[in-house]
Every structure is written in C-alpha cells, then in structure tokens.
C-alpha positions as CSV (number, residue, x, y, z in Angstrom):
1,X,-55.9,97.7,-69.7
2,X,-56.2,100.5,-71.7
3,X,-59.0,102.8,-73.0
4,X,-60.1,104.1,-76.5
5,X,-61.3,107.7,-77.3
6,X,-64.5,106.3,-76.4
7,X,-63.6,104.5,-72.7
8,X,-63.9,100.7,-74.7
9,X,-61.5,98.4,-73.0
10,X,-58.4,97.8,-75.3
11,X,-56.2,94.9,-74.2
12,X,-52.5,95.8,-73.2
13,X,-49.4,94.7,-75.6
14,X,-49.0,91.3,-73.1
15,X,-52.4,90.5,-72.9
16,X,-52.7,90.4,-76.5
17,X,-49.4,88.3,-77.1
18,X,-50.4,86.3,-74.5
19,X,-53.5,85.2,-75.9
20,X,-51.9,84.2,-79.6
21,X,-51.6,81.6,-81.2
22,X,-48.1,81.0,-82.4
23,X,-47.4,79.0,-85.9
24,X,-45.1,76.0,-85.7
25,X,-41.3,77.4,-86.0
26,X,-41.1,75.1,-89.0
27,X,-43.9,76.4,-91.2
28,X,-42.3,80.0,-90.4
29,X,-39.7,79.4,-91.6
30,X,-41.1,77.3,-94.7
31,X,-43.1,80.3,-95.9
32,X,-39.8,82.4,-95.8
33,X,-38.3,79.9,-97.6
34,X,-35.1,79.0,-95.6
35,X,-34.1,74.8,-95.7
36,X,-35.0,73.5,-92.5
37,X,-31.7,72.3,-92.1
38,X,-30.5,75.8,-91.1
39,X,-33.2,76.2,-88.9
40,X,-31.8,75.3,-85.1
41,X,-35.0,75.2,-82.9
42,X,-34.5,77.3,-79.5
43,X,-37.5,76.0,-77.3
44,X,-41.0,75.9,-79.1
45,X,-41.1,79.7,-80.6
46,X,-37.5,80.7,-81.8
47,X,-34.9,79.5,-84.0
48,X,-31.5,80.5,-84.5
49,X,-30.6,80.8,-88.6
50,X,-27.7,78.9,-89.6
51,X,-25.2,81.3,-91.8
52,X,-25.6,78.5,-94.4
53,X,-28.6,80.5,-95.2
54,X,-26.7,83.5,-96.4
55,X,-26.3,84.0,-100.3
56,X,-23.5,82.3,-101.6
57,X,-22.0,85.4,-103.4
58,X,-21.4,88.9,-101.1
59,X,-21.0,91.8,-103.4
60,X,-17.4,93.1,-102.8
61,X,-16.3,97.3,-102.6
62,X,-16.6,98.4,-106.3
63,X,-19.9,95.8,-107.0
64,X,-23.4,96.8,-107.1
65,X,-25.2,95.5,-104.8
66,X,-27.3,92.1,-105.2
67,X,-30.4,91.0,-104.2
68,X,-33.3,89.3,-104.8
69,X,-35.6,91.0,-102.8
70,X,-36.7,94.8,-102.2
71,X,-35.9,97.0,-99.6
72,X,-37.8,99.2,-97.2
73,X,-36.5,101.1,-94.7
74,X,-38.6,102.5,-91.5
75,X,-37.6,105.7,-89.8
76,X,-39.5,108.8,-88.2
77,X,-39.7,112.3,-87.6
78,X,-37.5,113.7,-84.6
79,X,-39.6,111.6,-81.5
80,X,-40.7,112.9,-78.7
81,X,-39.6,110.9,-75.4
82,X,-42.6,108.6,-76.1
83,X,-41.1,107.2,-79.6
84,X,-43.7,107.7,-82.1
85,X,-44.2,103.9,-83.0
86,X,-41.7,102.7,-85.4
87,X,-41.4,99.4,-84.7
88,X,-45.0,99.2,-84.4
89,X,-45.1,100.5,-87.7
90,X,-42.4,98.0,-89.2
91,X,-44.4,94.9,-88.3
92,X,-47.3,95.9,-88.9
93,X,-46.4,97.1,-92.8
94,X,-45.0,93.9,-92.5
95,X,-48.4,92.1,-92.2
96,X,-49.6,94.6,-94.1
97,X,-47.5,93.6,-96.9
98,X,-48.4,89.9,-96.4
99,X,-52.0,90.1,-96.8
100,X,-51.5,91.9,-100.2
101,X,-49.8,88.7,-101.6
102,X,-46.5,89.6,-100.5
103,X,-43.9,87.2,-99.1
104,X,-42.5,90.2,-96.5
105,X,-40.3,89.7,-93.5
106,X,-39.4,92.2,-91.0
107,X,-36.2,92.9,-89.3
108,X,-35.6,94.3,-85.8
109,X,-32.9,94.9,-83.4
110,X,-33.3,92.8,-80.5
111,X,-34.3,95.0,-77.3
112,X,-31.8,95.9,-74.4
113,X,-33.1,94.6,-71.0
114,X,-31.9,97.9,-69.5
115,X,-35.1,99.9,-71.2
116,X,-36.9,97.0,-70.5
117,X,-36.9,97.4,-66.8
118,X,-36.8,101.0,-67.0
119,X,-38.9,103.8,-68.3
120,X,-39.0,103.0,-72.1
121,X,-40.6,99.1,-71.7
122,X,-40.4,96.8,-74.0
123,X,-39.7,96.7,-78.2
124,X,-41.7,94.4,-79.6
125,X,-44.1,96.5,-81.1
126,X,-47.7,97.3,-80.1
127,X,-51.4,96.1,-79.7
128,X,-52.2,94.0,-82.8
129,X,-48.7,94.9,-84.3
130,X,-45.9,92.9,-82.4
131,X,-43.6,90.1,-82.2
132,X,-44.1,87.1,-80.6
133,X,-43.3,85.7,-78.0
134,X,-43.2,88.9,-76.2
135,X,-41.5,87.6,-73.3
136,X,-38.6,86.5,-74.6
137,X,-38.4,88.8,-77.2
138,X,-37.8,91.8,-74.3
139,X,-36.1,89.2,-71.9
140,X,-32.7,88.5,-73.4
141,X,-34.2,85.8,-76.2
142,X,-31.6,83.4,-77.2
143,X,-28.8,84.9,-75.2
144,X,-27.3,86.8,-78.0
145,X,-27.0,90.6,-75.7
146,X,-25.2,88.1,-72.9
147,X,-23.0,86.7,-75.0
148,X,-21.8,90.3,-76.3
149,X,-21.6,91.1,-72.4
150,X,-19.1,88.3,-72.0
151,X,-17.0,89.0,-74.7
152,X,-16.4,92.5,-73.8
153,X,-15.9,91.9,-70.4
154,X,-13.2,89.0,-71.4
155,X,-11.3,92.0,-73.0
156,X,-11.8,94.2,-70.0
157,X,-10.3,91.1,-67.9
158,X,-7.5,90.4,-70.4
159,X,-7.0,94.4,-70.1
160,X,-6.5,94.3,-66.6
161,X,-4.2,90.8,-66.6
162,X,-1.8,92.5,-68.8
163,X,-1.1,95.6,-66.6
164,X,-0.6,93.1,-64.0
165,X,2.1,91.2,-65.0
166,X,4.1,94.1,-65.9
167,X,2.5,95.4,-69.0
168,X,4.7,94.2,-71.9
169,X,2.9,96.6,-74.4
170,X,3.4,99.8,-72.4
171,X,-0.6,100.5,-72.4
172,X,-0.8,103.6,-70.7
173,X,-3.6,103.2,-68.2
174,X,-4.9,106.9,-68.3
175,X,-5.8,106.5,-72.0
176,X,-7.5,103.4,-71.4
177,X,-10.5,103.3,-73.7
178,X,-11.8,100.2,-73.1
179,X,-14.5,99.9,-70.2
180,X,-16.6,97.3,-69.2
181,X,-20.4,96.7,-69.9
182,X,-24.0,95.3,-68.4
183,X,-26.9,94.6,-69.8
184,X,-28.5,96.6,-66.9
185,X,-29.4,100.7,-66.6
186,X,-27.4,101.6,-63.4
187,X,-26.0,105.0,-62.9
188,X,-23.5,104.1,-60.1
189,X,-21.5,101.9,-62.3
190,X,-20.8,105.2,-64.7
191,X,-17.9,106.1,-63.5
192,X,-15.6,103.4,-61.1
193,X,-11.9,102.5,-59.7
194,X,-11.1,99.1,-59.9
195,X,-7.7,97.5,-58.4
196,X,-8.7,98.5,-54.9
197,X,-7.4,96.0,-52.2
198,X,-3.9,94.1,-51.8
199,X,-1.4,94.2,-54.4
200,X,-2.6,90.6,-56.0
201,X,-5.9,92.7,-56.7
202,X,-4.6,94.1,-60.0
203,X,-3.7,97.6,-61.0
204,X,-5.6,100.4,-59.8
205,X,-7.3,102.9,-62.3
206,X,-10.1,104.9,-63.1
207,X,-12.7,103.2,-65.8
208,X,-16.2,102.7,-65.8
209,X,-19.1,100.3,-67.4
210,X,-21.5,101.2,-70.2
211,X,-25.1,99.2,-71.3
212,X,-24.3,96.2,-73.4
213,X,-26.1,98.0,-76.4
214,X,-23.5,100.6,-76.3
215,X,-20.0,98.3,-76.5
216,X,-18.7,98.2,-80.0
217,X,-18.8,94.3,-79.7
218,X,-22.7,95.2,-80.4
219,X,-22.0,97.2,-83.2
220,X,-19.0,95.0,-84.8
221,X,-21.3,92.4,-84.9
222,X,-24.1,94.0,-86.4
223,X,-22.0,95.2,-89.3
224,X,-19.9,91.9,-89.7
225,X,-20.5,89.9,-92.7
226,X,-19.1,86.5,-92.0
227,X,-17.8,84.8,-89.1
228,X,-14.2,85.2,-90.6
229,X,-15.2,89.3,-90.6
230,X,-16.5,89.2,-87.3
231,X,-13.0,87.6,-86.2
232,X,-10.8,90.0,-88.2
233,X,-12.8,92.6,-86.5
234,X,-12.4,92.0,-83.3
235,X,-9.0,91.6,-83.6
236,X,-9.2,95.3,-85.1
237,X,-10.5,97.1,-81.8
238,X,-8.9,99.2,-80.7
239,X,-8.6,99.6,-76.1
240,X,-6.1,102.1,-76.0
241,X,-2.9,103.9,-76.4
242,X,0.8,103.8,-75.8
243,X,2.4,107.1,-74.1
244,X,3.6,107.6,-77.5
245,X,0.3,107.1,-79.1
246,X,0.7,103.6,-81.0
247,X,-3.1,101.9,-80.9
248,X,-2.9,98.7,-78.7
249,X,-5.4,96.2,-80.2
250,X,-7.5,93.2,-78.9
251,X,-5.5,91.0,-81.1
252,X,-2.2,92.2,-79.8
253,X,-3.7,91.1,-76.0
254,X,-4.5,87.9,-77.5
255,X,-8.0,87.9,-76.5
256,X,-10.1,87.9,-80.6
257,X,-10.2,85.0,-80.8
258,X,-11.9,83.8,-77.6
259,X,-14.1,86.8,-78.1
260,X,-15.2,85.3,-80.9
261,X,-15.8,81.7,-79.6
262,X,-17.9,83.0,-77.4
263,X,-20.0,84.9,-80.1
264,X,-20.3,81.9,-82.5
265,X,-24.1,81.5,-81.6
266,X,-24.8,85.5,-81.3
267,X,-23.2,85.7,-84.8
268,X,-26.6,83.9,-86.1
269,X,-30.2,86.1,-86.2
270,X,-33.1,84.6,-84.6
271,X,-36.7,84.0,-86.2
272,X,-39.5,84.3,-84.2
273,X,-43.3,85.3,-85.9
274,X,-45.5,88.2,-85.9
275,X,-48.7,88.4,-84.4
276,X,-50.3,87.3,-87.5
277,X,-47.8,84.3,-88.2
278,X,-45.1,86.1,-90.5
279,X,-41.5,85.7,-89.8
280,X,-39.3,88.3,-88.5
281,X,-35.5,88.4,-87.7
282,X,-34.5,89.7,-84.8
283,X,-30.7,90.5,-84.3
284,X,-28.6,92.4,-82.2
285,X,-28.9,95.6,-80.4
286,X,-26.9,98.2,-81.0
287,X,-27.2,102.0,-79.2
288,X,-28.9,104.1,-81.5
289,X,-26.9,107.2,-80.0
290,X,-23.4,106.1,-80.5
291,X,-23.7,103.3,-82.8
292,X,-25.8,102.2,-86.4
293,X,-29.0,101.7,-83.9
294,X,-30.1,99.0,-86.8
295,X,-30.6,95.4,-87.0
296,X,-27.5,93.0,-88.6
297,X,-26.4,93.2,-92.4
298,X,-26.6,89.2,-92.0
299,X,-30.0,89.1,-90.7
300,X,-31.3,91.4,-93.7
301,X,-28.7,89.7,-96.0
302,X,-30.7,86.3,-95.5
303,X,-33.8,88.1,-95.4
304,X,-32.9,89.9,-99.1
305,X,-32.4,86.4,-100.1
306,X,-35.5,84.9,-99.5
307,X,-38.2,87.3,-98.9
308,X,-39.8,89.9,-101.7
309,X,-40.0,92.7,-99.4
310,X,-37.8,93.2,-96.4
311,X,-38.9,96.1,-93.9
312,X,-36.3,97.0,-91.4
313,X,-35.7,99.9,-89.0
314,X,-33.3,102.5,-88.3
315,X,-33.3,104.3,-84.7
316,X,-34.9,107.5,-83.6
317,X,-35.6,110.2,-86.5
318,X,-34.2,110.0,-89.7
319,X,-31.3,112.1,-88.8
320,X,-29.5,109.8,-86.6
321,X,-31.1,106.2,-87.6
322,X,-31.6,107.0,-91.5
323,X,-28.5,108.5,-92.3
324,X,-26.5,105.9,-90.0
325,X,-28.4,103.2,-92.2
326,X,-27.6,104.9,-95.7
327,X,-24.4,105.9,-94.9
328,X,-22.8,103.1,-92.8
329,X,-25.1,99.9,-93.1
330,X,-26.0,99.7,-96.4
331,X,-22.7,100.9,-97.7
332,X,-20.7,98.7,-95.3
333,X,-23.0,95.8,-96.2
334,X,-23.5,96.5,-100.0
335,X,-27.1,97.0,-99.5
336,X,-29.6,99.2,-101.8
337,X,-32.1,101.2,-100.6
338,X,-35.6,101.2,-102.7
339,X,-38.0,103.1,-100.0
340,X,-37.9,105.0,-96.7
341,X,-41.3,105.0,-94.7
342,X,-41.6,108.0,-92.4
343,X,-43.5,107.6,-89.3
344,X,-45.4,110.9,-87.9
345,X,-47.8,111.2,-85.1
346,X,-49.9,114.2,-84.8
347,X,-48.5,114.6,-81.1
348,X,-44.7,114.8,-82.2
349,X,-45.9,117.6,-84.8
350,X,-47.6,119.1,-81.8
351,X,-44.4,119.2,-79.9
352,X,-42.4,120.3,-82.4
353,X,-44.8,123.4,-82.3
354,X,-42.8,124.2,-79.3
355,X,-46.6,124.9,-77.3
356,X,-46.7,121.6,-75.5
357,X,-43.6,119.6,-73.1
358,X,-43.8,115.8,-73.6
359,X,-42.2,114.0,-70.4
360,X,-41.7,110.2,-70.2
361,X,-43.6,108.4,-67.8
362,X,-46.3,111.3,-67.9
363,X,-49.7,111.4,-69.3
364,X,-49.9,113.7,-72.2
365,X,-51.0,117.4,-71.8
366,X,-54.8,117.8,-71.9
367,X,-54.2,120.8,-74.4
368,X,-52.0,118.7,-76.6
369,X,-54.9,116.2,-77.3
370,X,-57.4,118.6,-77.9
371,X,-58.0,119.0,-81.9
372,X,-55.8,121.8,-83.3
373,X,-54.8,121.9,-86.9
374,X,-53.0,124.6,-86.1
375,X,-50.6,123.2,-84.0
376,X,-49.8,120.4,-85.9
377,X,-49.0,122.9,-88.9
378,X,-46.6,124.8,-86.2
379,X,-44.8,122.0,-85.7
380,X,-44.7,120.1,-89.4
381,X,-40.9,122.1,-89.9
382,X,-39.7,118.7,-88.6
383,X,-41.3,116.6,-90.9
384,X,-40.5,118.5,-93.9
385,X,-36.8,118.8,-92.5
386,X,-36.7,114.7,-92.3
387,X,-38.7,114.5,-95.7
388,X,-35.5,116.1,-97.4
389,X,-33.1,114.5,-95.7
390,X,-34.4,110.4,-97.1
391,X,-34.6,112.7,-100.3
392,X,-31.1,113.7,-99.9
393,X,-29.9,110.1,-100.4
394,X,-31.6,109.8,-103.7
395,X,-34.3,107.4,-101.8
396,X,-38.5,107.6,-102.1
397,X,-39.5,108.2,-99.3
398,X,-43.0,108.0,-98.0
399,X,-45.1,109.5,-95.2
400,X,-46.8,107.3,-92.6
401,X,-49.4,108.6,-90.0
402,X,-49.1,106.7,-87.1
403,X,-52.5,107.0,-86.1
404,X,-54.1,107.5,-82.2
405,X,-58.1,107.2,-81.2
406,X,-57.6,111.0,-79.6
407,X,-56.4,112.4,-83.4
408,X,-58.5,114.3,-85.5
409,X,-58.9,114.4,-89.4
410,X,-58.7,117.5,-89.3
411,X,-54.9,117.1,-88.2
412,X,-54.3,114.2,-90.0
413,X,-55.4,116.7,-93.0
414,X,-52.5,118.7,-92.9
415,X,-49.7,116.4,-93.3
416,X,-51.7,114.7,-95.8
417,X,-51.9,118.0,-97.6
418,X,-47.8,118.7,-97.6
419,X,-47.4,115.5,-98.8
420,X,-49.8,116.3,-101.5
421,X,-47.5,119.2,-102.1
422,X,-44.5,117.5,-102.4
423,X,-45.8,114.5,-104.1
424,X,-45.3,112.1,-101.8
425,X,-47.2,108.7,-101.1
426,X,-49.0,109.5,-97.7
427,X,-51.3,106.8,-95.3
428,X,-52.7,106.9,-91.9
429,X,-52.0,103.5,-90.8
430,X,-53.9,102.1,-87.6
431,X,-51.9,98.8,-87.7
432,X,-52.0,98.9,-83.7
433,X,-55.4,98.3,-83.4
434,X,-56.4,96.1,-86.7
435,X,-52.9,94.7,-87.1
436,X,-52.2,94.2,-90.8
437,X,-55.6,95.1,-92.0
438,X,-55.2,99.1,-90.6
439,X,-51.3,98.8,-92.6
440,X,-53.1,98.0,-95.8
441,X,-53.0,101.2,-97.4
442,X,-49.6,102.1,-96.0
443,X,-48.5,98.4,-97.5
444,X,-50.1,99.7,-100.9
445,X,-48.3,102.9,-101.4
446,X,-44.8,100.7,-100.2
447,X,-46.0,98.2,-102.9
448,X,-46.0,101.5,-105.4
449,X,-42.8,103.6,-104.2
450,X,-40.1,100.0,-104.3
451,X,-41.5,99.5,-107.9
452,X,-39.8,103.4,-109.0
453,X,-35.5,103.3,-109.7
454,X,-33.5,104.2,-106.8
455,X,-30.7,106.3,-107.1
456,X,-29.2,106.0,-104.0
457,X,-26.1,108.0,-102.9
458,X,-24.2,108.5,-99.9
459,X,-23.6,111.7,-98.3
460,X,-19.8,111.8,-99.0
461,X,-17.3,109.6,-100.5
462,X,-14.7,107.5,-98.4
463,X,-12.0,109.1,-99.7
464,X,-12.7,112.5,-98.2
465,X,-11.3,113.2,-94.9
466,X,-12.7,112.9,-91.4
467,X,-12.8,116.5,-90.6
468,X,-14.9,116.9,-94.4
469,X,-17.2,113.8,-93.5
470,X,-18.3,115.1,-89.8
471,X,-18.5,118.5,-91.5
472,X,-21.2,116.7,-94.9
473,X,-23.4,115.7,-92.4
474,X,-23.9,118.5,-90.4
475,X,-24.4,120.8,-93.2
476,X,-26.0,118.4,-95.6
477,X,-28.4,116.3,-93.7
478,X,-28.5,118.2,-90.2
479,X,-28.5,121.6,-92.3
480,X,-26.0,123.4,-89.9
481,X,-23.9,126.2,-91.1
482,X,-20.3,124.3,-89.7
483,X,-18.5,122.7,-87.6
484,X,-16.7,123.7,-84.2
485,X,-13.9,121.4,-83.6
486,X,-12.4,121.3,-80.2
487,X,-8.8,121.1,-79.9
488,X,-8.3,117.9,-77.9
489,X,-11.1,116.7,-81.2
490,X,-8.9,118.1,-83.8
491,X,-6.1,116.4,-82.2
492,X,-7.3,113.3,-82.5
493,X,-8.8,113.4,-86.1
494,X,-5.0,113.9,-87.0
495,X,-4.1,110.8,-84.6
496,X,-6.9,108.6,-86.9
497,X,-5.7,109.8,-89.7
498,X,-2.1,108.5,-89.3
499,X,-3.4,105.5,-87.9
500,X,-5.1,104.5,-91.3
501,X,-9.0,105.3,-90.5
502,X,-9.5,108.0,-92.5
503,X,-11.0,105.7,-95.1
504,X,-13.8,105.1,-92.3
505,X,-17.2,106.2,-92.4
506,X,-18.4,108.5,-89.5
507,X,-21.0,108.5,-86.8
508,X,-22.4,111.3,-85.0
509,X,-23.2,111.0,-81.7
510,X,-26.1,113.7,-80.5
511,X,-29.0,114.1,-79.3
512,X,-32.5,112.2,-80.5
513,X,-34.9,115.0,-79.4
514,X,-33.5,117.6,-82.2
515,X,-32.2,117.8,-85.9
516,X,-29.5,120.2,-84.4
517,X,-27.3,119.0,-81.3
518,X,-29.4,120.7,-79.2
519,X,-32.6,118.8,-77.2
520,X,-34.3,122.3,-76.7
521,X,-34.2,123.3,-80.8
522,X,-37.4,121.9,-81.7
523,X,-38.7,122.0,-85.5
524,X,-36.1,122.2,-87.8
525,X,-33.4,124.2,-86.6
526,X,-31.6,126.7,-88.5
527,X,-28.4,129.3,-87.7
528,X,-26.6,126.7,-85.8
529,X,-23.0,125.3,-85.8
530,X,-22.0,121.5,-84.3
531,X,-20.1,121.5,-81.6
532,X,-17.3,118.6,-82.5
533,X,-16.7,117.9,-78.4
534,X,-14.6,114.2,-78.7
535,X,-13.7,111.9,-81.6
536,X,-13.1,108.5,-80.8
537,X,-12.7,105.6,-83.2
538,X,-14.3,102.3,-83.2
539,X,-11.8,100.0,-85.6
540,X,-13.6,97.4,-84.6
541,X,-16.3,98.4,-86.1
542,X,-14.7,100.4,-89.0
543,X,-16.1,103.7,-88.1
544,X,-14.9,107.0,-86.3
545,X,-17.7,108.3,-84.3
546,X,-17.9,112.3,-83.2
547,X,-19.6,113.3,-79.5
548,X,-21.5,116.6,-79.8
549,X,-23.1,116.3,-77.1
550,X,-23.8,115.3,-73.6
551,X,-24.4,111.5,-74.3
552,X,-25.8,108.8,-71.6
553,X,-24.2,105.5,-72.4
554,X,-25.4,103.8,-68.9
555,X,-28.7,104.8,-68.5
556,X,-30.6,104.9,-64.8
557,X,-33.3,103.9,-63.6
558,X,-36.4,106.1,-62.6
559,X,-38.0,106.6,-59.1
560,X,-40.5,103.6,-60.3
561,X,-38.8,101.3,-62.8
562,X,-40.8,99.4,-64.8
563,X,-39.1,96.2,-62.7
564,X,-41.1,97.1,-59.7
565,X,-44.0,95.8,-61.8
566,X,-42.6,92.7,-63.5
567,X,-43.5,89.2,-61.9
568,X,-44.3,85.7,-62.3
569,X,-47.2,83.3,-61.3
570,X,-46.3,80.0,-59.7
571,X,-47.0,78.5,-63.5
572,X,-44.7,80.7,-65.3
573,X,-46.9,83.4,-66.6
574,X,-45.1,86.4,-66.8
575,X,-46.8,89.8,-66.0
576,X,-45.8,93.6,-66.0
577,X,-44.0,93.5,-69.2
578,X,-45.2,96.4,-71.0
C-alpha cells in the first residue's frame, strides 16, 4: 500500500490490476477495428496482430506520409532517476481520449525484465493508468524480448563457429563487435573471455554480453517495416572487421536468415487492454540510451490505420527519446508528427533547481516536498529548453503536469504561467488516481493541438555528412557550442563513410539526466561542447550512433533488487511486482 497527502490508503499498481476486470480479447480488438482473423489469441488477455493488418500501401522515400489516423507523441522534461510518469501519462491520455468520443489506442515498448527485477520496477504504467495484465506485461509477455535473445546469441554462436574452423573470412577477433546479450541486469557478464578450455572449446577472445534491450536485433526490429525488411536487415549487420577494415556481415556468416525464423512471431505487436478496456499495442523494447527507445513503426503503422488518435512514447526527456522519434522513427517509417505532449512534475523542476539530489530507491527529500514556487521557477530552464526543442521540429507541443497529492497550486501555477507565456496548451492531469477521468482536460487540449497543420522537419537532411549530423544535434536541439571528435571517432566516421552509411541517420548516445552530456549540468545547460568519444554503426538498423559518454549497456543489480520481493502463491497469484 501507499498513502495520499492525507494518510488515505491508496492501492499499489498490482493490487489495482489485479482487481480488474479485463474485456474479452475479441471485443478489444473489435472496437479498434482490426478483422478477427488477424487476431491470434495468446492465453485469455493477449493477442498477437497478424501483419495482414498493416495498410496495404507503405509510403516510399520521396512520399508524404499516409495515414488515416492522428498522431501524438509523449515525451518529458530531462527526468530525474524516478521517471516523471510518461507512460503513465500515455495511457492514461489514452483513456482520456476515449471517454471524449475518441477511438484512441496507445502504443508502448514492451518492458525489459532486467529493470523489472531491479531498481526501476515495472512499465506498465501507474495506479488507475496502466496496462493489463500487469504480469505479463512486465514478465516477458508473448516471448517477443526471448526471441530477440536467441537470435543474437545464434550470431554470437555462428561468430564463434567460424573462427573455429579456420576463419574463411579473415574476421579479425580483436575488432570483434558483436557480443552476446540477456535479458537479465548482471554486471559480471560486462566484460568476459570465452574459448577457455581444450582446443575443441573454440577460439579464445575477449567479448562481453549486453541487456537484450540494447542488441540492435531490438532496434532492427523496431524500425523494420515488413518481414522482407526485417530479413534484408539482418543480413545488413554488421559484427566486425577484416585487418584491412572490409565490414563482415551476418549474411556473409550465413546466419539472417535463421535469425529471422526465429523472429517470425516477435515481428508481430501484441494487444493487450488498458485498465479501462481500450486497446493498446505493445512492441518491442529497445534501449532508450543507445537505440530509438520507442515502440515499432509496425505496431503504430496498424494503429494509424485503425484508430483516430494514436499516443505513443518516446524515452527519457525530449532530447534523447523526442528527437530519436522525429529524426529516426518517423522519418525511417514515413510517419507525421501532429502533437508532442510534455510531461513535467513539480519534483523534476525542483531538481533541476540544482537545491535538492533525487536518488533511486530513496524517499524524496523532505525539503523538496515542501511547497516552494520558488524552486520550481529555479528549475523551469529545463522545461523551457525541452519546450523548444518539440518546437524545433516544426511540431505543437503541449505541456502536461503530471500531477502528485504532495504538489501545490501554487507550483503548479508557475508552469501554467510560462505556458501562458508562450502560448502553449497546458493541463495538470491526475490520470493516476481517476484514470481517464483526471486525463480529460489533457485529452481536450490534445483533441485542440492535432486539429492545427503540422509542419514537421527533421533536424538535418540525409545527405549531409556524419560529422555535420552529430554536430545539428548538439548545437540545434542540445544547444551546445560544437563538437570534440576524438581521433580513433574521426577515424571511424571516415571508415562509415567509405562503407556507404553516410546516408544514415544518427543516434547519440548520452546521458538521460542532462540536455548536455553531462549528468551533473542540471537546467539547461549552456557553454558546453560534446565530447564525440566512439562512433559505431548499426547497419542493421540503418543508423550510426555516437558515445559521449560513459554508457551502461548491462545494467546491475542493487544491494536489494526488486526480485528479492517477487513471489507466487500456491494458486498462481503473483506478488511483489511493482
């Protein structure tokens, strides 16, 4: 249990999905109008969508993008390490939407066990706001996360098998790039040798293994279009180098097509319901550090197709997950834009005033919950900063106040007074504890902004080079002064260059907790350059993504993992989840 301001018991997130009542799988999918014949039941509460369901025409490079349906995207502010509730804040919108006459569907990513069990918990929203069945939503669902785990590792394997029978491609196994992956946060599988033992044992190397959220199988498949697209890009990935610097390929190790075999299911989204009976798609997973951090262009494809109002998310603050969306998803996927929903909490303003430290795991500061306009105006740089970056891509966006029992109106005031000053649609939302009723006025102002022309534009064109695309974003959304680029970086912009991806898009692969590359540059940072560490390309995928930073991509587990707490009665209830 939890408390309220005022010490009323308030259910947890699996006490509340436990007690719902779930809709028949048919009837959800009825109301989102997909044939039941592309409906393949898994159990009671999910289904797995048939590609059938996908519109028969797919806009090509040079089209304008169709579909029938609008499109609303939900980011945030920079978070603190608590998230600020923006999946909460997509379903409930969602059922927001619905109970103003809309036929809405949200779209998720599907949750990595890894954060399950950890610190972070579970992604299936909050309180009255969620999507159900919560269990399987944060327990590996239909299998999809496993199935990416398989056909990475099958790479790995086939990796491994060709050095050992004498290497016929002249890999060089110290520019290896392709590790191995597990759907598990454990910090001693960072960094491994494998080979070790008698001769028949295989080769011995360094490598190491990353969370399945972070493989570019993930990724790939979130941004494939087709099955035929999610074949010809596997057979594009790239898992290392020759000593004379010729790519070596998952096709030319004979292994894409197996790979994709055993992603034939995964390839399809899953619907399950929210709380309140409207469908949502949930599909794939993909790390929002490295990668898009977004749910699948098929998934929202279908959803485009059927649904009036599609509200998706985009990872961490509008920065990272927002641009990544513009600039890769929707332009890889020949998707429009009409709205961008902002999620801010008074607490992340109050961080960004630099007075308060936010620690996951930790109760929250008593100073930070006491009212204080003034530190909310302190810290409401960051906002603005993430205001004009969704404005930067020619995209409304609009301001949603996540709202807590231990806020003020005072504090809610002043955002609502800078987005009266920038003309902006602005609503406190308390979606987690009314569900779609507390989203209503959010849902309004959404109903409003996707009515006004779009003029959506990407931050640079594909035809500029990598070295000018890293640089666009750092200046033009991050609002850095330049770009350091290391040598051994430099080096290998020039290497994907020759090899033909400089018509790629880019990724930049930072830190969450600031605009800048910095975690400790709260607000929005200013008289800073990037730091251009590594570059590494994922054809695969059809991006080239840039490291500034320090990045985790196997994540460990705390002194007290949320695991300790999971169980299971004798009839199958499940408890702990949170």
């Amino acid at each position: 249990m939890t408390t309220t301001s005022n010490s009323a018991p308030f259910p947890s997130d699996l006490e509340i999905a436990s007690a719902a009542t779930l809709r028949p799988m048919d009837d959800v999918a009825t109301d989102l109008g997909i044939d039941l014949d592309y409906c393949e039941p898994y159990g009671f509460d999910v289904a797995k969508i048939d590609l059938a369901a996908l519109p028969a025409h797919r806009p090509q490079p040079g089209e304008p993008p169709a579909q029938r349906g609008k499109y609303v995207v939900v980011t945030a502010v920079t978070p603190t390490p608590l998230g600020e509730g923006k999946t909460t804040t997509c379903v409930g919108l969602a059922q927001g939407l619905r109970r103003l006459g809309s036929n809405a569907v949200v779209t998720l990513r599907q949750p990595s066990m890894g954060p399950t069990f950890g610190i972070k918990g579970g992604a299936a929203g909050g309180g009255y706001s969620q999507v159900v069945p919560m269990e399987k939503f944060n327990l590996h669902l239909t299998g999809d996360f496993h199935a990416v785990t398989a056909a990475h590792n099958l790479l790995a394997a086939m990796i491994d098998n060709h050095l050992h029978f004498g290497n016929e491609l002249g890999l060089d196994p110290r520019n290896i790039t392709w590790r191995r992956v597990l759907d598990v946060n454990d910090r001693a599988l960072r960094n491994t040798v494998i080979g070790l033992g008698a001769r028949l044992d295989g080769v011995v190397r360094e490598t190491g293994f990353d969370i399945t959220a972070a493989s570019e199988v993930m990724v790939l498949l979130t941004l494939a279009t087709d099955l035929a697209d999610l074949r010809e890009r596997l057979g594009r990935i790239v898992v290392g180098f020759t000593e004379d610097h010729r790519a070596v390929t998952a096709e030319d190790l004979g292994a894409a097509g197996a790979m994709a075999v055993i992603l034939k299911d995964a390839i399809k989204p899953n619907l399950l319901q929210t709380l309140e009976g409207g469908p949502a798609l949930v599909h794939c997973g993909p790390f929002g550090n490295i990668a898009t951090g977004t749910s699948s262009v098929i998934a929202d494809r279908i959803a485009l197709d059927h649904a009036d109002v599609v509200v998706t998310e985009a990872g961490f603050g509008a920065d990272m997950g927002a641009e990544r969306f513009f600039n890769v998803k929707c332009r890889l996927g020949r998707l429009k834009p009409d709205a961008a929903v902002i999620v801010v909490t008074v607490r992340a303003l109050k961080a960004h005033s630099g007075r308060f430290e936010i620690k996951a795991g930790r109760p929250l500061p008593d100073d930070l919950l006491a009212e204080s306009p003034d530190d909310v105006r302190a810290g409401i740089s960051n906002l603005r900063a993430h205001i004009g970056i969704v404005r930067s891509f020619g995209v409304t966006p609009l301001i949603a106040i996540n709202a807590f029992p231990q806020d003020h109106a005072s504090e809610h005031a002043v955002i609502t007074d800078l987005a009266d000053e920038l003309g902006l649609r602005c609503a406190v939302t308390t979606h987690v504890a009314e569900g779609g009723a507390g989203a209503e006025d959010l849902a309004r102002a959404v109903q409003e902004a996707i009515e006004e022309e779009s003029t959506f534009e990407p931050t640079y064109h594909l035809d500029q080079t990598l070295t000018e695309k890293i640089e666009a974003i750092a200046t033009k959304v991050y609002g850095a002064d330049g770009i350091d680029i290391s040598a051994p970086a430099a080096k290998a912009l020039v290497q994907y260059e020759r090899l033909g991806y400089g018509a790629f898009p880019v990724v930049i692969a930072k830190t969450h907790l600031s605009i800048s590359s910095d975690p400790s540059k709260l607000g929005a940072p200013t008289g800073w350059r990037l730091p251009v560490r590594e570059v590494r390309a994922a054809a695969g995928a059809g991006y080239v993504y840039a490291i500034c930073g320090d990045m985790r991509t196997m994540p460990g587990l705390s002194r007290h993992p949320n695991a300790e707490r999971i169980d299971i009665a004798p009839g199958g209830t499940v408890s702990g989840l949170s």
